[in-house]
PQR file of N, CA, C, O and H, with PARSE charges and radii, in Angstrom:
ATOM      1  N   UNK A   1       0.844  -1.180   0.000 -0.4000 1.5000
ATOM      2  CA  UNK A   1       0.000   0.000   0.000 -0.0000 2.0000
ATOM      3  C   UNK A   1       0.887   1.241   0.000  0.5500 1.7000
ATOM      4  O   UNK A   1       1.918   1.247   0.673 -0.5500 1.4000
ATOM      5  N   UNK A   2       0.590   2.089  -0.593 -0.4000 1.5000
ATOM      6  CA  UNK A   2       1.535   3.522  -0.866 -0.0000 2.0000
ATOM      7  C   UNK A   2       0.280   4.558  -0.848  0.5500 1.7000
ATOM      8  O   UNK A   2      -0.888   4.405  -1.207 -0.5500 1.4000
ATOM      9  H   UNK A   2      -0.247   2.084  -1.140  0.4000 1.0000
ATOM     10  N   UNK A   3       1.030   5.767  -0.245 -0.4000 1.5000
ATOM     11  CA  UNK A   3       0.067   6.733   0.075 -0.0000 2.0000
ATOM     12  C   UNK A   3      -0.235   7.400  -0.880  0.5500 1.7000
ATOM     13  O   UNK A   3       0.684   7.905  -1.526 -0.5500 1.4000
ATOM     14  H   UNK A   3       1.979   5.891   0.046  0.4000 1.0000
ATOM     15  N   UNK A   4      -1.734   7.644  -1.321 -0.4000 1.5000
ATOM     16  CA  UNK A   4      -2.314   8.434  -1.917 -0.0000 2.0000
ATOM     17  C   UNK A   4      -3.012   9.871  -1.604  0.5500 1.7000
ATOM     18  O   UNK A   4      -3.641  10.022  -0.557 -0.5500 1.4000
ATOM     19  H   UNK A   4      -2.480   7.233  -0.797  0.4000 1.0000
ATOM     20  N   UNK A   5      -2.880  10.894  -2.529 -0.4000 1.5000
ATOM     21  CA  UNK A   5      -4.139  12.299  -1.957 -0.0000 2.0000
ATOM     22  C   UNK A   5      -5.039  12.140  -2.559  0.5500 1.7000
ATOM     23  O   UNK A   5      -4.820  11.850  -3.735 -0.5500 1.4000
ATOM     24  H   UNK A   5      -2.370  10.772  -3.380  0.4000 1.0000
ATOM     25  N   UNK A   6      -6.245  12.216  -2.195 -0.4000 1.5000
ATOM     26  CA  UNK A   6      -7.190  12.343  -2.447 -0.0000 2.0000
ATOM     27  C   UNK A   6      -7.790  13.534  -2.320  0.5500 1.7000
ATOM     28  O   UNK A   6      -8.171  13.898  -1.208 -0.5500 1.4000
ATOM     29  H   UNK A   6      -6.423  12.451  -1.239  0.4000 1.0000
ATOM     30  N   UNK A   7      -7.982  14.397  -3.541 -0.4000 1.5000
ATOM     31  CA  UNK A   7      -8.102  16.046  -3.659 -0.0000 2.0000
ATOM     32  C   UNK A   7      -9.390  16.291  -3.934  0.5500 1.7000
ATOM     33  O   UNK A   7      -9.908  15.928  -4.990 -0.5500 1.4000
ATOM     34  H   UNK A   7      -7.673  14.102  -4.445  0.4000 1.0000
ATOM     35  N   UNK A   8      -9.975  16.887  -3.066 -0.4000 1.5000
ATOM     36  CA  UNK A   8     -11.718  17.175  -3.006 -0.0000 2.0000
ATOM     37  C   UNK A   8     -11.921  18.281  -3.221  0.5500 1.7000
ATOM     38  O   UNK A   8     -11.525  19.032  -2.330 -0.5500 1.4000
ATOM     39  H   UNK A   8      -9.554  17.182  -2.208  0.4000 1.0000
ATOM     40  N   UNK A   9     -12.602  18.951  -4.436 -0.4000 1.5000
ATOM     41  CA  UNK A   9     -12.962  20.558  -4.093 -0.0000 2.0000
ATOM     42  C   UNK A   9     -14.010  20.361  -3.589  0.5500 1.7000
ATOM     43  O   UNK A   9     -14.657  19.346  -3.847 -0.5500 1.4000
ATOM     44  H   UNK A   9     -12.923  18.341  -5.160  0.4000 1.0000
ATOM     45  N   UNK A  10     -14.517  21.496  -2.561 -0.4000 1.5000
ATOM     46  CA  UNK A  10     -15.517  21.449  -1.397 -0.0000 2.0000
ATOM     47  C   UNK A  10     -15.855  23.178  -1.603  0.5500 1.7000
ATOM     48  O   UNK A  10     -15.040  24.076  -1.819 -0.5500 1.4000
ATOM     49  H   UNK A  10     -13.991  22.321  -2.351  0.4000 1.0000
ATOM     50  N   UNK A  11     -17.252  23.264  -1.463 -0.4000 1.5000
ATOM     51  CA  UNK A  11     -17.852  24.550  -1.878 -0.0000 2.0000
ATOM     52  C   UNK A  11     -18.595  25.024  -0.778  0.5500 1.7000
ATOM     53  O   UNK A  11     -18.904  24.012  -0.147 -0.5500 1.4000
ATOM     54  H   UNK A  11     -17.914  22.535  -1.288  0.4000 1.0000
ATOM     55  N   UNK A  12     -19.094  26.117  -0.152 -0.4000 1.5000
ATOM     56  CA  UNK A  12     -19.849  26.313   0.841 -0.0000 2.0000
ATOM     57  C   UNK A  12     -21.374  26.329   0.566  0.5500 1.7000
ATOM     58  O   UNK A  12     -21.869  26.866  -0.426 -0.5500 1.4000
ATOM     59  H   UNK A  12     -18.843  26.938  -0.664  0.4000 1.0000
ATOM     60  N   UNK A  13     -22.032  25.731   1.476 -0.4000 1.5000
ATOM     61  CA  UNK A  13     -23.423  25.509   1.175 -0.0000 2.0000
ATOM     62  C   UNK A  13     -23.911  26.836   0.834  0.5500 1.7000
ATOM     63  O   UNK A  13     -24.144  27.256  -0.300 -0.5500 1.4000
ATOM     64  H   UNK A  13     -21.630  25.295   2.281  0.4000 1.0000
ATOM     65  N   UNK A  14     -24.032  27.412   1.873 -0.4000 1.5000
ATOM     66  CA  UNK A  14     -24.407  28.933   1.804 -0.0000 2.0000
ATOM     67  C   UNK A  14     -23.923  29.726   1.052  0.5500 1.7000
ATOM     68  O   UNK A  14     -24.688  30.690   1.060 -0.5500 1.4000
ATOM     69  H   UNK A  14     -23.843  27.070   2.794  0.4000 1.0000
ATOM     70  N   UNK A  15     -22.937  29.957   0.256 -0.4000 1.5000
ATOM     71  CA  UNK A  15     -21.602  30.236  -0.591 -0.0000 2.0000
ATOM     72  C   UNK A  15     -21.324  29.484  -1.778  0.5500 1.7000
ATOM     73  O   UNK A  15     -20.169  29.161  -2.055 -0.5500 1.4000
ATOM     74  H   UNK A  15     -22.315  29.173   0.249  0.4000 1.0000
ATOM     75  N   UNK A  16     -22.163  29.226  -2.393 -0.4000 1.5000
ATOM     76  CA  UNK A  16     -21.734  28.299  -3.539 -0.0000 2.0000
ATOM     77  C   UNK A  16     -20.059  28.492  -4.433  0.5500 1.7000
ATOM     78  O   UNK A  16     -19.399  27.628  -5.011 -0.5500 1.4000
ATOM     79  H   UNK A  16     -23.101  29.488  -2.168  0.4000 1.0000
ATOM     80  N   UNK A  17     -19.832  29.669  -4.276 -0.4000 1.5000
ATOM     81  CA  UNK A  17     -18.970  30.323  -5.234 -0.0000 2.0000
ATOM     82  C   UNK A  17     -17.574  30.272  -4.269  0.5500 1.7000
ATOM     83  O   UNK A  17     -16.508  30.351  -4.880 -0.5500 1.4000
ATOM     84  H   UNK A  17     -20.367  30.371  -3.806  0.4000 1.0000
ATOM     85  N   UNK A  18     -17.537  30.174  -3.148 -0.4000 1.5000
ATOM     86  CA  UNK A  18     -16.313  30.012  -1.752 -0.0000 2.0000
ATOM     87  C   UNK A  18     -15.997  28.572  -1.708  0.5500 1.7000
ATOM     88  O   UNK A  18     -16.454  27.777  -0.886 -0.5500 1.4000
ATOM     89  H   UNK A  18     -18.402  30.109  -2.651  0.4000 1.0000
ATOM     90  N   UNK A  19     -14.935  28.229  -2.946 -0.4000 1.5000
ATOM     91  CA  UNK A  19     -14.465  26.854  -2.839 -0.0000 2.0000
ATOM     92  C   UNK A  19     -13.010  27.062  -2.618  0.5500 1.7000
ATOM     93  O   UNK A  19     -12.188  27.918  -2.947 -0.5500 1.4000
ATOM     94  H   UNK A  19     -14.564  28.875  -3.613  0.4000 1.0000
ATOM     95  N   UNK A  20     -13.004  26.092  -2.021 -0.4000 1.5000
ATOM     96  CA  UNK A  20     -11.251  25.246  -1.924 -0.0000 2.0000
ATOM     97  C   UNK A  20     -10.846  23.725  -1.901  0.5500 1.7000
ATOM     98  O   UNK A  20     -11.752  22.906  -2.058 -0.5500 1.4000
ATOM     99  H   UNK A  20     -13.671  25.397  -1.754  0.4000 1.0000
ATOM    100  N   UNK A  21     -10.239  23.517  -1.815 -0.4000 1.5000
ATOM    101  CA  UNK A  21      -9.220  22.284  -2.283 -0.0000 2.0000
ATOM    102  C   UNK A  21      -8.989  21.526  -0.454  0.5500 1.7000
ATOM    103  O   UNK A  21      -8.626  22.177   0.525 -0.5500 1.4000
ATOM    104  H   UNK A  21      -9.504  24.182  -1.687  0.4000 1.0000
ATOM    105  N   UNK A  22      -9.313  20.115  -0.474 -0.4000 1.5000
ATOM    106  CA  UNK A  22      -8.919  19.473   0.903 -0.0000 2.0000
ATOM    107  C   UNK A  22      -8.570  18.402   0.639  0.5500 1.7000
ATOM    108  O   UNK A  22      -9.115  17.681  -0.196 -0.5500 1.4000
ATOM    109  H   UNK A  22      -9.608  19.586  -1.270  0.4000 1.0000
ATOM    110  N   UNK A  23      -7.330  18.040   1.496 -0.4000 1.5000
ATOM    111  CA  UNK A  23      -6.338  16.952   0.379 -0.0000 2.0000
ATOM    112  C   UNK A  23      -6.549  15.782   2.122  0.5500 1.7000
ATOM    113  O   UNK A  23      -6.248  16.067   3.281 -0.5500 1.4000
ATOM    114  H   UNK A  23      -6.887  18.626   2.175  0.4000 1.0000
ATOM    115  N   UNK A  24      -7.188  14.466   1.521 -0.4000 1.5000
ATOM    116  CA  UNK A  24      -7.138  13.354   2.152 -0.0000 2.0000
ATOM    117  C   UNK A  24      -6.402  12.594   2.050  0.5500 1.7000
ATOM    118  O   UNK A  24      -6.590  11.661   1.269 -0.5500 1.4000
ATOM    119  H   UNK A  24      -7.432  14.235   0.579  0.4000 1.0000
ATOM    120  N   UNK A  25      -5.146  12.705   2.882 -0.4000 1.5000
ATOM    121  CA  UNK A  25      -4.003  11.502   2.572 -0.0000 2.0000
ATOM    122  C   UNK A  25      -4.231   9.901   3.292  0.5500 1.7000
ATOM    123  O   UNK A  25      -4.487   9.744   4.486 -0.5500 1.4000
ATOM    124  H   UNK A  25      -4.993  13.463   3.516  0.4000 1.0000
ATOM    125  N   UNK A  26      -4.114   9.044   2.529 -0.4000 1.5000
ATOM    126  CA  UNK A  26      -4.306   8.023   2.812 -0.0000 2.0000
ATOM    127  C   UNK A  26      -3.494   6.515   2.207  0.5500 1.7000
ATOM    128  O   UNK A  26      -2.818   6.597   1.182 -0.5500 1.4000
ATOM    129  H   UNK A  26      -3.906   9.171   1.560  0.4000 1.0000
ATOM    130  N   UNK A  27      -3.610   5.431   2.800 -0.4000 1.5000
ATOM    131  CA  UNK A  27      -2.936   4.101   2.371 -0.0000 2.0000
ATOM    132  C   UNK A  27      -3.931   3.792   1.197  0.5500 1.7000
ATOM    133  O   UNK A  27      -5.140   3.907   1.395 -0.5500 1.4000
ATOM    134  H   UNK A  27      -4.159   5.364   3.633  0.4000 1.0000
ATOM    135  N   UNK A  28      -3.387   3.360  -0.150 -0.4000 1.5000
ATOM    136  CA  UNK A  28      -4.405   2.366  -1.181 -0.0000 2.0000
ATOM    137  C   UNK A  28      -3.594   1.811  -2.044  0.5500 1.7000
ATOM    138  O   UNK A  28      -2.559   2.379  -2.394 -0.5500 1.4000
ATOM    139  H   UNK A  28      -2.404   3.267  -0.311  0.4000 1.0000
ATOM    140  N   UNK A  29      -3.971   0.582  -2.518 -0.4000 1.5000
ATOM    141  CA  UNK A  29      -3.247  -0.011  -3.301 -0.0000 2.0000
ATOM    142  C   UNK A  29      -3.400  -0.215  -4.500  0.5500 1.7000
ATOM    143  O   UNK A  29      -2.970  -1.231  -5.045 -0.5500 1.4000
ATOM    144  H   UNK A  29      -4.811   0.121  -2.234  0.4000 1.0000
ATOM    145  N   UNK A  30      -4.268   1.053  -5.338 -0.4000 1.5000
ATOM    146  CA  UNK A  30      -4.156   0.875  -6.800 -0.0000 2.0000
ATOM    147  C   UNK A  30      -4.222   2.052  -6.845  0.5500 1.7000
ATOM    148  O   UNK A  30      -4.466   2.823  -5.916 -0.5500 1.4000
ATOM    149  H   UNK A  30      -4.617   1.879  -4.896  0.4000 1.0000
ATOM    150  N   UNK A  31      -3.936   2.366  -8.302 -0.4000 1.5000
ATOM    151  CA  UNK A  31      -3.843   3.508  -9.316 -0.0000 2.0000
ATOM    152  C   UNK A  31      -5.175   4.563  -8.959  0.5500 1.7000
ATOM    153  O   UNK A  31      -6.342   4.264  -8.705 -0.5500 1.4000
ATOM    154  H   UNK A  31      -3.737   1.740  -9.056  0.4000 1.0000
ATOM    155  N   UNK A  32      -4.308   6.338  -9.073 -0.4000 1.5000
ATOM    156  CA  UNK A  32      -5.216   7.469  -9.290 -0.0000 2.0000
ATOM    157  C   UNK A  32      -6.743   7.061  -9.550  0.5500 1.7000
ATOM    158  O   UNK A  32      -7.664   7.179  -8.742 -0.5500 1.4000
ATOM    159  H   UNK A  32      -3.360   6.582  -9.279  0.4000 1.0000
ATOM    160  N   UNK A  33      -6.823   6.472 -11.071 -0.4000 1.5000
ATOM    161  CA  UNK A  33      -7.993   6.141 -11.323 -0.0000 2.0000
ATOM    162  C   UNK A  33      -8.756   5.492 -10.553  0.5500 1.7000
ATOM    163  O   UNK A  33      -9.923   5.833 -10.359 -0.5500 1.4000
ATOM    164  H   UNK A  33      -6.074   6.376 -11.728  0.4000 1.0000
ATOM    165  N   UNK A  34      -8.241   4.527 -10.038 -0.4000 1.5000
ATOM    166  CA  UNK A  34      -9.231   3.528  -9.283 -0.0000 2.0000
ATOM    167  C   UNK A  34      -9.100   4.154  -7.500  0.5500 1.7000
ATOM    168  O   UNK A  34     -10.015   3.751  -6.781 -0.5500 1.4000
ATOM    169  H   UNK A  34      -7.293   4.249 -10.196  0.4000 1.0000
ATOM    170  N   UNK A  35      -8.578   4.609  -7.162 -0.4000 1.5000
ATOM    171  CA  UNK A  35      -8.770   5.344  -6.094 -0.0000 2.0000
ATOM    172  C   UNK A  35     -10.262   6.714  -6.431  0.5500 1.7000
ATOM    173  O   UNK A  35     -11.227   6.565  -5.681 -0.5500 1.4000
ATOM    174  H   UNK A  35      -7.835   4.936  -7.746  0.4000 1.0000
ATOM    175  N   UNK A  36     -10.350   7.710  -7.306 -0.4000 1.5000
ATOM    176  CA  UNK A  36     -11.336   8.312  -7.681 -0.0000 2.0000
ATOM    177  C   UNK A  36     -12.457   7.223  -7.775  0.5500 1.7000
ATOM    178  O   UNK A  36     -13.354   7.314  -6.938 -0.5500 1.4000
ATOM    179  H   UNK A  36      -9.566   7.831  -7.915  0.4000 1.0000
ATOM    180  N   UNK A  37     -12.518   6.246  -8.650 -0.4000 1.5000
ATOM    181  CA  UNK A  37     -13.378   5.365  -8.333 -0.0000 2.0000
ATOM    182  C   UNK A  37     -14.349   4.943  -7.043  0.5500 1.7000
ATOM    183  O   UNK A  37     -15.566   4.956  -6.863 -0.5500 1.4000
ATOM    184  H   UNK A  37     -11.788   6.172  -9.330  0.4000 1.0000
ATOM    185  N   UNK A  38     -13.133   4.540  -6.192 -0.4000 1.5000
ATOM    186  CA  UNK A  38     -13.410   4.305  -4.311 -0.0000 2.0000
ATOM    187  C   UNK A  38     -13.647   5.716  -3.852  0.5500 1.7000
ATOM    188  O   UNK A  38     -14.459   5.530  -2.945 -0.5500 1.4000
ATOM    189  H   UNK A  38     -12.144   4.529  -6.337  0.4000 1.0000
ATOM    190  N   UNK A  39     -13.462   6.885  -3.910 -0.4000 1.5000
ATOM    191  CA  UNK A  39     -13.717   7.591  -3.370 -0.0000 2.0000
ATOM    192  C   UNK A  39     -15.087   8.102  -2.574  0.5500 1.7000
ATOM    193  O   UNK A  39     -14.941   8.439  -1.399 -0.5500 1.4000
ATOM    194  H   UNK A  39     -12.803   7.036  -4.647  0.4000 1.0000
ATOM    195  N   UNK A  40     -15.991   8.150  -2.981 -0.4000 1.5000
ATOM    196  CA  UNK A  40     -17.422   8.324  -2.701 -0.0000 2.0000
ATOM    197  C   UNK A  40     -17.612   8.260  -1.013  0.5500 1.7000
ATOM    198  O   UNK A  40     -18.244   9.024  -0.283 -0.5500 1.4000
ATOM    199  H   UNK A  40     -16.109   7.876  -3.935  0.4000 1.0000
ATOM    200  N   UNK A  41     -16.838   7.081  -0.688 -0.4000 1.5000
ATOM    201  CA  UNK A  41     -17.181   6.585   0.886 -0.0000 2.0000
ATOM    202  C   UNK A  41     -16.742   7.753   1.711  0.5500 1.7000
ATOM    203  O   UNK A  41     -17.303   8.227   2.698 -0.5500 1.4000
ATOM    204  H   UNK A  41     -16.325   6.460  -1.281  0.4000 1.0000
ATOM    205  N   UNK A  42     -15.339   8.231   0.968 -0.4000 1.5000
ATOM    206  CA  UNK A  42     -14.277   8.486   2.098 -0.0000 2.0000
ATOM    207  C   UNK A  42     -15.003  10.520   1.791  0.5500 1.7000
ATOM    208  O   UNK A  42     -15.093  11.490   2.544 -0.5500 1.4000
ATOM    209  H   UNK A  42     -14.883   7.846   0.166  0.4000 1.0000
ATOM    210  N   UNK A  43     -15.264  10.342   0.679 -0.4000 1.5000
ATOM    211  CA  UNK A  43     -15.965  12.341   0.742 -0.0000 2.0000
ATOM    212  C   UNK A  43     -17.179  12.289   1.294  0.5500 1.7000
ATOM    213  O   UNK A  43     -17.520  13.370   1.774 -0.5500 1.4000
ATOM    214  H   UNK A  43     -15.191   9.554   0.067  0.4000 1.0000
ATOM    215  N   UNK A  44     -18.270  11.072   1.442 -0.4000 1.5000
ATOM    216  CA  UNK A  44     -19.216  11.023   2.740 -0.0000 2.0000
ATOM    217  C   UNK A  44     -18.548  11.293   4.080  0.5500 1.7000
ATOM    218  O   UNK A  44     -18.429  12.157   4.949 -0.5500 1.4000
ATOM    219  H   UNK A  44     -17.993  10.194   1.052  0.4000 1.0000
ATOM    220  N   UNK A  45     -18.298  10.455   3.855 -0.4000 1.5000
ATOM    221  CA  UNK A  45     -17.286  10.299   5.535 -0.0000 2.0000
ATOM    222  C   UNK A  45     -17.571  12.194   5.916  0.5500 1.7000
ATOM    223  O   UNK A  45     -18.345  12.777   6.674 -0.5500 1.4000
ATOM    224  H   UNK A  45     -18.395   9.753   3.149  0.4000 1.0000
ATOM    225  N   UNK A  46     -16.046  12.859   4.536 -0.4000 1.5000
ATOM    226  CA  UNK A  46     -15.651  14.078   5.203 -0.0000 2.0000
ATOM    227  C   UNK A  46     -16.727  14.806   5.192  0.5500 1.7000
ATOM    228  O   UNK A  46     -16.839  15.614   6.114 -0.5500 1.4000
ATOM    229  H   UNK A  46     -15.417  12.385   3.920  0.4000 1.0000
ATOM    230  N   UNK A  47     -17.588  14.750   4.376 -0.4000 1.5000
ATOM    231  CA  UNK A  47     -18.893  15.962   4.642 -0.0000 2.0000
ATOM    232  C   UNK A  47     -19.885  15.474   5.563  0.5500 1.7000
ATOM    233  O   UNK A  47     -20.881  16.104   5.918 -0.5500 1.4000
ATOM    234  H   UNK A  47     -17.497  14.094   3.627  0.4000 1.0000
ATOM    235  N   UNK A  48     -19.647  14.630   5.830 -0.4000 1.5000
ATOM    236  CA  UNK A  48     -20.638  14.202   7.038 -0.0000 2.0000
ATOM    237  C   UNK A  48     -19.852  15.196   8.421  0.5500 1.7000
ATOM    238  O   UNK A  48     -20.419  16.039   9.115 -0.5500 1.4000
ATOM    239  H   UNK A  48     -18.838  14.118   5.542  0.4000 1.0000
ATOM    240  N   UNK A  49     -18.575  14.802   8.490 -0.4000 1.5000
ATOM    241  CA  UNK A  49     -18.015  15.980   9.402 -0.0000 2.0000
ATOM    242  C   UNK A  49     -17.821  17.444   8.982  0.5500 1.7000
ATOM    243  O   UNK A  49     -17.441  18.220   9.860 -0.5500 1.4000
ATOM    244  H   UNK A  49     -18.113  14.117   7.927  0.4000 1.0000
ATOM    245  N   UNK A  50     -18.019  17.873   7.849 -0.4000 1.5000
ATOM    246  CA  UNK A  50     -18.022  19.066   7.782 -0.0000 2.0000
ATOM    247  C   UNK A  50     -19.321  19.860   6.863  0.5500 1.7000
ATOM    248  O   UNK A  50     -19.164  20.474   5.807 -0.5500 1.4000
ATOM    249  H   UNK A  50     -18.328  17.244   7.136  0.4000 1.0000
ATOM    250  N   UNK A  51     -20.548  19.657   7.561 -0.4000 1.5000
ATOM    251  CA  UNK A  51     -21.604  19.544   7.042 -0.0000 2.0000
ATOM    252  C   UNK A  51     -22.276  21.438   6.477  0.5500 1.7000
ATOM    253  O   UNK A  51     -23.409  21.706   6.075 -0.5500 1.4000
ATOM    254  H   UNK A  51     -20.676  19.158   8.418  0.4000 1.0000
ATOM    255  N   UNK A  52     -21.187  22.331   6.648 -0.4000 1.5000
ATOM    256  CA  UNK A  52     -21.336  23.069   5.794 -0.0000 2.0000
ATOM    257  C   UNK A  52     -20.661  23.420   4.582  0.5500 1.7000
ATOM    258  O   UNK A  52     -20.529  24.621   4.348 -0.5500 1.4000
ATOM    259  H   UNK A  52     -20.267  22.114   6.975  0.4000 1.0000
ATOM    260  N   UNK A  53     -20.258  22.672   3.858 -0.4000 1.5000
ATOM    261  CA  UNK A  53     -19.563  22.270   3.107 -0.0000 2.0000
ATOM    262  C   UNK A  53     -19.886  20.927   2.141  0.5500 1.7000
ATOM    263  O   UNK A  53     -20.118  19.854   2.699 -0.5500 1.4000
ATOM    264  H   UNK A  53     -20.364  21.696   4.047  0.4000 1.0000
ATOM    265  N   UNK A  54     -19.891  21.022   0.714 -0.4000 1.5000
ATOM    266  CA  UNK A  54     -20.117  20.148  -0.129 -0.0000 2.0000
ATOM    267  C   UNK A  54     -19.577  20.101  -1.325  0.5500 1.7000
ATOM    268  O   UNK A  54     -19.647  21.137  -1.987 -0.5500 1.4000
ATOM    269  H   UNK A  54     -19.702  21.893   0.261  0.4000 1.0000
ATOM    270  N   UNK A  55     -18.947  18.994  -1.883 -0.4000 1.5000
ATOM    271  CA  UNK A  55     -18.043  18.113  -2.586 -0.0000 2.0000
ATOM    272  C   UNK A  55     -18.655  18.410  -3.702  0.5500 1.7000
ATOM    273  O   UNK A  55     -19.867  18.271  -3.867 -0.5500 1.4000
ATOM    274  H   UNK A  55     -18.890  18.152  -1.345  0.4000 1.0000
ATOM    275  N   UNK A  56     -17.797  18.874  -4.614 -0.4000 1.5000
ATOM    276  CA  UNK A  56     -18.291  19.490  -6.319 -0.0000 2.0000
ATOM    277  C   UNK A  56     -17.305  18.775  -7.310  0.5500 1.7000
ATOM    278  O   UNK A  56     -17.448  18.913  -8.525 -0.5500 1.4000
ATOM    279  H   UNK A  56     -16.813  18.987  -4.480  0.4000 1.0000
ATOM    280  N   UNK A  57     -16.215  17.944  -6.726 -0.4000 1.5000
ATOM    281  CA  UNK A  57     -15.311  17.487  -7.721 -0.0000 2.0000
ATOM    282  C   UNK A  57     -14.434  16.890  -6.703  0.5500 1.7000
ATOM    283  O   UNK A  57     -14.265  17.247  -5.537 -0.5500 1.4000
ATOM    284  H   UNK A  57     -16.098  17.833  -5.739  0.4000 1.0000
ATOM    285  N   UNK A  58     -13.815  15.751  -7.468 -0.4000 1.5000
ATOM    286  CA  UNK A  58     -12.320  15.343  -6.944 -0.0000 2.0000
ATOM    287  C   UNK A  58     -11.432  14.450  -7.757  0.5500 1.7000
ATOM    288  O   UNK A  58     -11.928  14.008  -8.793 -0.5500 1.4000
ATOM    289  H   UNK A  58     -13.952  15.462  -8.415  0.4000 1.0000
ATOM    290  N   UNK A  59     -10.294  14.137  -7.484 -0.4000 1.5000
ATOM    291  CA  UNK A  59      -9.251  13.658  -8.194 -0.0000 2.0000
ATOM    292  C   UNK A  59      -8.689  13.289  -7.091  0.5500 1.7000
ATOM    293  O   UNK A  59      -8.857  13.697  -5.942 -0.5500 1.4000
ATOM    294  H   UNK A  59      -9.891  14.496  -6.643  0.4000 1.0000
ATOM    295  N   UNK A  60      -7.434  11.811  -7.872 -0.4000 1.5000
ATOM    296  CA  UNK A  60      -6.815  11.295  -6.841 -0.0000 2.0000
ATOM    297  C   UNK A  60      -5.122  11.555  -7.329  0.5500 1.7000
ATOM    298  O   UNK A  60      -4.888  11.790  -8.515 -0.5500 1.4000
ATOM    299  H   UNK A  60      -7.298  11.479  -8.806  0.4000 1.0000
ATOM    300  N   UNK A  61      -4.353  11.510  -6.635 -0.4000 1.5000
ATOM    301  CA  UNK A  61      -2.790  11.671  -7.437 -0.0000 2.0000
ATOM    302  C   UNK A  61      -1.628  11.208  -6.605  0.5500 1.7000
ATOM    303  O   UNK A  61      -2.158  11.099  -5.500 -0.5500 1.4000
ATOM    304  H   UNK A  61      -4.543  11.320  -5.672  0.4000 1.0000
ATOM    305  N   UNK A  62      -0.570  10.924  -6.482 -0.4000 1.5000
ATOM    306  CA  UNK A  62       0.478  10.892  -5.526 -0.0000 2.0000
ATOM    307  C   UNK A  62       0.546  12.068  -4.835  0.5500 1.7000
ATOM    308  O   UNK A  62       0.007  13.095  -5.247 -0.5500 1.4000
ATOM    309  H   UNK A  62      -0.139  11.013  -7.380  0.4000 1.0000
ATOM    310  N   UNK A  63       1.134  12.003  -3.871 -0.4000 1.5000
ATOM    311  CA  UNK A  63       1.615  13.037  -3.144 -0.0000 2.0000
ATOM    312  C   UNK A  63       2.484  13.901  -3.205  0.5500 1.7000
ATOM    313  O   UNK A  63       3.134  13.409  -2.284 -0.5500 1.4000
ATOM    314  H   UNK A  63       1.572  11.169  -3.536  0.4000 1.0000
ATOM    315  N   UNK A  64       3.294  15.098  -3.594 -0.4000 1.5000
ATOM    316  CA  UNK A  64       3.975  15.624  -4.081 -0.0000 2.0000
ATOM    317  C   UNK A  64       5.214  15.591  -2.487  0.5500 1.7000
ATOM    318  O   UNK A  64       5.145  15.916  -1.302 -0.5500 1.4000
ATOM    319  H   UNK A  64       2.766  15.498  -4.343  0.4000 1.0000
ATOM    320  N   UNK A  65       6.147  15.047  -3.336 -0.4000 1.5000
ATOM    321  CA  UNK A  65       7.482  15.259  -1.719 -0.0000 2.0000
ATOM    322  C   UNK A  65       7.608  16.317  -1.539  0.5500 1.7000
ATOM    323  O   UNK A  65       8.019  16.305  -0.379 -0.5500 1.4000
ATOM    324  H   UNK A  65       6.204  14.783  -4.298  0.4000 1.0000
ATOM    325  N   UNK A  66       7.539  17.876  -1.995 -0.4000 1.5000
ATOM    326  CA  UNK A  66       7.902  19.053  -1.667 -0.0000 2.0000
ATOM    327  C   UNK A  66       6.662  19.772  -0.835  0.5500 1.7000
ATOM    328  O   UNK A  66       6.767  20.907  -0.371 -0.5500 1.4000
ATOM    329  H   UNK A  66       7.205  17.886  -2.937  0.4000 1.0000
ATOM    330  N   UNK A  67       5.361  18.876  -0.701 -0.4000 1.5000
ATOM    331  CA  UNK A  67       4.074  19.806  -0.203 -0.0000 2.0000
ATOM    332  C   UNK A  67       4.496  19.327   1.503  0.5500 1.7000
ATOM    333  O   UNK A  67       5.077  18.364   2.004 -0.5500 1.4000
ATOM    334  H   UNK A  67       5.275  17.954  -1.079  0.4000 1.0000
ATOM    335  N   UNK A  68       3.846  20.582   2.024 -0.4000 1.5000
ATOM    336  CA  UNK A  68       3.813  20.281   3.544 -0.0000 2.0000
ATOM    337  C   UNK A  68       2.575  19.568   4.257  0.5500 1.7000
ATOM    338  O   UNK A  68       1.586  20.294   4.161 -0.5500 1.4000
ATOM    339  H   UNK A  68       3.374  21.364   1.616  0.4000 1.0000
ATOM    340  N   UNK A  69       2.305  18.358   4.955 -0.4000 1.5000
ATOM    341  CA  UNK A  69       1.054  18.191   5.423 -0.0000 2.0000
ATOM    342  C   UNK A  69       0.463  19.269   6.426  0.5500 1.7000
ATOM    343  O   UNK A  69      -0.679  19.140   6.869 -0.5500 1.4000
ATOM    344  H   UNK A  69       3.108  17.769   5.033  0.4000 1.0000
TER
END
């Protein structure tokens, strides 16, 4: 298993137009694609905890070694 981001743009309910980017790092063992695939569970998950806020897009990618967590 090698760590993947999982990059969610997230929009404000109230705010449709106030988006940003929230990067879910995590263990998976296949390819970008098939991680976007699985995803669904894990952006419930986060908007279930951040319930003013909702998921308009995402992509999956390696992790870049130069980003800071």
């Amino acid at each position: 298993m090698n760590p993947i981001d999982l990059v969610v743009t997230v929009c404000a309910v109230l705010s449709p137009a106030t988006c940003e980017e929230q990067h879910l790092v995590f263990n998976f063992g296949g390819s970008p694609a098939q991680c976007s695939m699985a995803a669904p569970p894990y952006i419930a998950q986060w908007v279930g905890e951040h319930p003013k806020w909702q998921a308009v897009r995402w992509r999956c990618e390696y992790p870049h070694p130069n980003d800071k967590a």
